[in-house]
C-alpha positions as CSV (number, residue, x, y, z in Angstrom):
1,X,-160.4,-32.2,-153.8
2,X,-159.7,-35.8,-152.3
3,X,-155.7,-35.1,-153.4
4,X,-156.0,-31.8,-151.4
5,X,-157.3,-33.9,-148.5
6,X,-155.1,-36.4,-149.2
7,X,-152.0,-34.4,-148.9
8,X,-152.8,-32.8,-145.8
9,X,-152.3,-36.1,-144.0
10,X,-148.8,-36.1,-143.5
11,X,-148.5,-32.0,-143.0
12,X,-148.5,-31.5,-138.9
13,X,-148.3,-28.4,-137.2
14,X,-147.9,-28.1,-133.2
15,X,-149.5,-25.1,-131.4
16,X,-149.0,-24.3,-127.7
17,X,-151.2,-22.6,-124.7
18,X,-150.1,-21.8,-121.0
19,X,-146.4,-20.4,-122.1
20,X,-145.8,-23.9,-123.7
21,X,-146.7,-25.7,-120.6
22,X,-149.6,-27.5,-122.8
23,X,-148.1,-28.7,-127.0
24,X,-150.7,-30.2,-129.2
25,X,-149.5,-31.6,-132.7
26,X,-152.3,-31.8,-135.4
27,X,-152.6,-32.7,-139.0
28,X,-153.7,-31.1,-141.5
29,X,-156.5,-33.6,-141.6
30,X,-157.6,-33.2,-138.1
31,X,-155.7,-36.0,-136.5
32,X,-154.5,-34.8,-132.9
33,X,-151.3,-36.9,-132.8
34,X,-150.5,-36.0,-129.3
35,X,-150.9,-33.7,-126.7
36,X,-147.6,-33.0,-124.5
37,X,-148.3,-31.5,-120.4
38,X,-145.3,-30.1,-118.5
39,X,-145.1,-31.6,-115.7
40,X,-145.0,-28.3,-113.9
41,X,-148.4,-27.6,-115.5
42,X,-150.0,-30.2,-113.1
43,X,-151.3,-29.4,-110.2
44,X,-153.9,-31.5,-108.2
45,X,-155.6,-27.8,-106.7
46,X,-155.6,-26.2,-110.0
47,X,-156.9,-28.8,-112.5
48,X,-159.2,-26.4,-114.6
49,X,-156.3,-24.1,-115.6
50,X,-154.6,-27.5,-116.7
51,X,-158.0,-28.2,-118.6
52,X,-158.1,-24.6,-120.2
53,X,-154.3,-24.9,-121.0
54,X,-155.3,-28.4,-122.8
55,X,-158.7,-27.1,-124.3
56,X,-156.8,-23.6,-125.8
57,X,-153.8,-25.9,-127.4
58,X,-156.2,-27.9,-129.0
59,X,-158.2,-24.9,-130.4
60,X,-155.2,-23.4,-131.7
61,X,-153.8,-26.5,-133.3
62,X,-156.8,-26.6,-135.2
63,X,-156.9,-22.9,-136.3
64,X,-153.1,-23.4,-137.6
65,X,-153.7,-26.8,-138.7
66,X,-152.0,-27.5,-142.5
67,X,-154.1,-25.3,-145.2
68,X,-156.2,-24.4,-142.6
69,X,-157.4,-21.3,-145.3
70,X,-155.2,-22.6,-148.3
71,X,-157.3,-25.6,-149.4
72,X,-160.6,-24.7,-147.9
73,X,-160.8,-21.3,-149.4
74,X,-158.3,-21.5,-152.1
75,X,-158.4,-25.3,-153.9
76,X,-162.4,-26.0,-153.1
77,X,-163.3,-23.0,-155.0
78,X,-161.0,-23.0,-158.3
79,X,-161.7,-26.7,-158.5
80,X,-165.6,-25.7,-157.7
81,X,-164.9,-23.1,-160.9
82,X,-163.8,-25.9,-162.9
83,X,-166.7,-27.7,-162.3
84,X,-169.1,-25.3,-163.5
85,X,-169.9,-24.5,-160.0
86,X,-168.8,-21.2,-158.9
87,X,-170.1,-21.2,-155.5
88,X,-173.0,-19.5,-155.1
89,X,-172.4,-17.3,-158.3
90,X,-175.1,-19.2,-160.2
91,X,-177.7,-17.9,-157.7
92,X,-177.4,-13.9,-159.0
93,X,-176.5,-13.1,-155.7
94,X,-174.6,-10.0,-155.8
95,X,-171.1,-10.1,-154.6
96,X,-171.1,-14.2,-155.2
């Protein structure tokens, strides 16, 4: 698992809000690398759309981070598998 986290480090993906007025660029290990404003996006009456803007990149760059689902869902649970673990299979839980 700590290659899988490893690895992630240098993947990057950059994720946009406000038409592309507002560009954040996160790893896959949730380092926000920068955050890039349009200059047109600024505007001294309006500063909570520019907020949103910023707020809704940032969620999005996380969502479509680097193996966002892939190592999460796929690589933690074969290696859990191969550890004996299984999840919560162990539990007779049906559908675990």
């Amino acid at each position: 698992m700590l290659a899988a986290q490893e690895s992630l480090k240098d993947e990057v993906v950059d994720a946009s809000a406000g038409g592309g007025m507002v560009t954040v660029r996160v790893t896959g290990d949730l380092v926000i690398q920068s955050i890039t404003i349009d200059p047109e996006a600024v505007d001294p009456d309006d500063v909570e759309l520019l907020q949103d803007m910023v707020l809704a990149a940032v969620n999005e760059g996380l969502r479509a981070r680097p193996g966002a689902g892939r190592v999460q869902d796929g690589q933690y649970r074969r290696r859990a598998r191969r550890l004996g673990g299984g999840g919560l299979g162990g539990l007779g839980l049906p559908g675990l």
